[in-house]
C-alpha positions in Angstrom: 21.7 -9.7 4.8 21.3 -9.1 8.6 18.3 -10.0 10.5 17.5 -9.4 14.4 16.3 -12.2 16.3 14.7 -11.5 19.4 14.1 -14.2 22.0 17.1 -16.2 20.4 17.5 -18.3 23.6 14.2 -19.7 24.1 13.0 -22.9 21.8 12.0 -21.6 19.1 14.7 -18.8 19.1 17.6 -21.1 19.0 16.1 -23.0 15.8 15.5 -19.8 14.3 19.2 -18.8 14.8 20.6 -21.8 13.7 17.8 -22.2 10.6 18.9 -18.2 9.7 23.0 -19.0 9.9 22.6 -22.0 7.9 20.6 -19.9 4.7 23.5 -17.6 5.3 22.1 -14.8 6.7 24.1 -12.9 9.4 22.7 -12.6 12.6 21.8 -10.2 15.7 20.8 -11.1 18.7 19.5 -9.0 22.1 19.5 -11.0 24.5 19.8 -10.4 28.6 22.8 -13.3 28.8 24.8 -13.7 26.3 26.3 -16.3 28.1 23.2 -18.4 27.0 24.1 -18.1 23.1 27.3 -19.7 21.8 29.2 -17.9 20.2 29.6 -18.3 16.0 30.6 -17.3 13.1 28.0 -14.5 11.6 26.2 -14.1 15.3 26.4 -11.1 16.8 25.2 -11.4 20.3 24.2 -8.1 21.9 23.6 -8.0 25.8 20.6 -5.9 27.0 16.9 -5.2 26.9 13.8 -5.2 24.4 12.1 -2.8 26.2 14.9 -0.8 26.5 15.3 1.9 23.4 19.1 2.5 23.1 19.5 -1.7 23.4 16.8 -2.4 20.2 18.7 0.7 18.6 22.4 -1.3 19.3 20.8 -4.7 18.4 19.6 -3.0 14.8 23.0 -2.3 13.5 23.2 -3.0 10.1 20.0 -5.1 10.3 17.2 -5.5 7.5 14.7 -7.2 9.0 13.4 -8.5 12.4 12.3 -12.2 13.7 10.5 -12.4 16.9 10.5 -15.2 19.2 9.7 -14.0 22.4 6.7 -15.2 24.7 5.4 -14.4 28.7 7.7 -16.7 30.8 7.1 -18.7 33.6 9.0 -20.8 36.0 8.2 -24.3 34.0 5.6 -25.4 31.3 2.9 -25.7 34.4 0.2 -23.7 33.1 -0.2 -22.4 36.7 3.3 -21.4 37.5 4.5 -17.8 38.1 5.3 -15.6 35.7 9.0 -14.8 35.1 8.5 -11.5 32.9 5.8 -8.8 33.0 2.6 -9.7 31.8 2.9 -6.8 29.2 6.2 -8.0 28.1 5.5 -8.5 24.8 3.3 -5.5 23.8 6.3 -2.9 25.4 8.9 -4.9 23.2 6.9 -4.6 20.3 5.7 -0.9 20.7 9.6 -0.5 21.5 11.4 -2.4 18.6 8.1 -0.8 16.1 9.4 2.8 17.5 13.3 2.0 16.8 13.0 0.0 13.6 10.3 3.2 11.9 13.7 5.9 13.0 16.2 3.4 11.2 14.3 2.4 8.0 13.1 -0.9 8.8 10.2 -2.3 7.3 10.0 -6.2 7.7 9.1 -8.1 11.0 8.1 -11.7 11.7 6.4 -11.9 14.6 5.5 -15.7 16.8 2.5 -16.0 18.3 0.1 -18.1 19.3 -3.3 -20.3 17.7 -5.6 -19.4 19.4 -5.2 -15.4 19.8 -7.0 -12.9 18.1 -9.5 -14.6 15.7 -7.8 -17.9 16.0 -9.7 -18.3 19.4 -12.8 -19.7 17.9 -10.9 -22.3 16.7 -9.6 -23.7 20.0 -11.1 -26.5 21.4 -13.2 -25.8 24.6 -11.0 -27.5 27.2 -7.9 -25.1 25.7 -9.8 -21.8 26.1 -10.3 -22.9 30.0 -7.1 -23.6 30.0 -6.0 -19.9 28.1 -8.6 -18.2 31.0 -8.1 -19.4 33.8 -4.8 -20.3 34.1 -0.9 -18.3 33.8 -1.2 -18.7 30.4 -3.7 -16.6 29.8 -1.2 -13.3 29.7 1.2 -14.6 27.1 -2.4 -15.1 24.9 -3.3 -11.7 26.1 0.0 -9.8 25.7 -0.1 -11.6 21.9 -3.5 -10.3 21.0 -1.9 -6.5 22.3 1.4 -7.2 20.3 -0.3 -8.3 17.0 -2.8 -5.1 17.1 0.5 -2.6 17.4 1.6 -4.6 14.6 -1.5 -4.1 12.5 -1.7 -1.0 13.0 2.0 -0.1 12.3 3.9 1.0 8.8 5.9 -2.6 9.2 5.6 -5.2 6.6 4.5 -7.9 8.8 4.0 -11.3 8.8 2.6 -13.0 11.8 2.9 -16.3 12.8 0.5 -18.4 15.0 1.8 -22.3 15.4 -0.3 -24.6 16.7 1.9 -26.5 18.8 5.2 -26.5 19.4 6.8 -29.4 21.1 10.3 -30.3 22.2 10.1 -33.8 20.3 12.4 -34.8 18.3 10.5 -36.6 15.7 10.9 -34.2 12.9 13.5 -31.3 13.1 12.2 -30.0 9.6 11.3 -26.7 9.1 9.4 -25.7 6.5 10.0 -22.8 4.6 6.7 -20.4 4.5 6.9 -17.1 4.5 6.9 -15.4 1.4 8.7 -11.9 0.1 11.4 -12.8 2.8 14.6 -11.1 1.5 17.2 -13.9 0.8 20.6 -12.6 2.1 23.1 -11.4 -0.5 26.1 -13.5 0.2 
């Protein structure tokens, strides 16, 4: 089986990629440097855009299924630092990859996002809400909450997923295998 990986660069992204090549699946990825990706065997790295239709339709080849990554960039982890893509980012690459996966027959999408977005918000504490409003960080949560209501409203079998933290530590690499009716690949 093929999957798509978008955002295959980023943190989570390359432990996605590795995580999918080592269950055997065979895997896509868009990315805008594929100089950023090493190359291996069952990767398929495709240079080019999300938001860009023709790119998502190349980067589908052959795929099954999609696994999104992808979050609002900025310039370093400071909340306050500038933004490094558009704040609607996320909501055009999901209207975008919705629009290309519907012409091509594909139904199933994993989508990261964020605790805290949607109705996850309550559940933040008060100090992380301040920090969501009135900081940068506030348009990845907004841009989530846009993504995640294209996906609701969509014909995709979706699955969204909203960690709590994610870290760069190194105390436990182990993922944990939790999303059911996940087509296992064939080989």
């Amino acid at each position: 089986m093929r999957i798509l990986v978008l955002g295959a660069t980023g943190r989570t992204g390359k432990r996605i990629v590795a995580y999918a090549l080592a269950q055997g699946y065979q895997v896509n990825c868009l990315v805008r440097d594929v100089d950023r990706i090493a190359a291996k065997p069952n990767l398929n790295r495709i240079e080019g855009s999300t938001t860009i239709t023709t790119d998502v339709q190349h980067a589908l080849q052959g795929c099954s299924a999609i696994v999104s990554a992808l979050n609002i960039s900025r310039t370093s982890d400071f909340p306050f630092a500038p933004l490094r893509t558009p704040k609607e980012f996320l909501s055009k690459t999901m209207a975008n990859v919705i629009s290309v996966a519907n012409k091509n027959g594909i139904k199933r999408i994993v989508s990261c996002s964020a605790w805290g977005v949607a109705d996850t918000r309550k559940d933040i504490p008060f100090w992380f809400r301040w920090m969501i409003d009135f900081s940068n960080i506030k348009y990845a949560y907004r841009d989530h909450e846009r993504q995640e209501a294209l996906l609701e409203k969509s014909a995709m079998e979706w699955t969204i997923v909203r960690p709590v933290g994610l870290t760069n530590g190194r105390k436990d690499q182990k993922i944990i295998e939790s999303i059911q009716n996940f087509p296992k690949p064939d080989c």
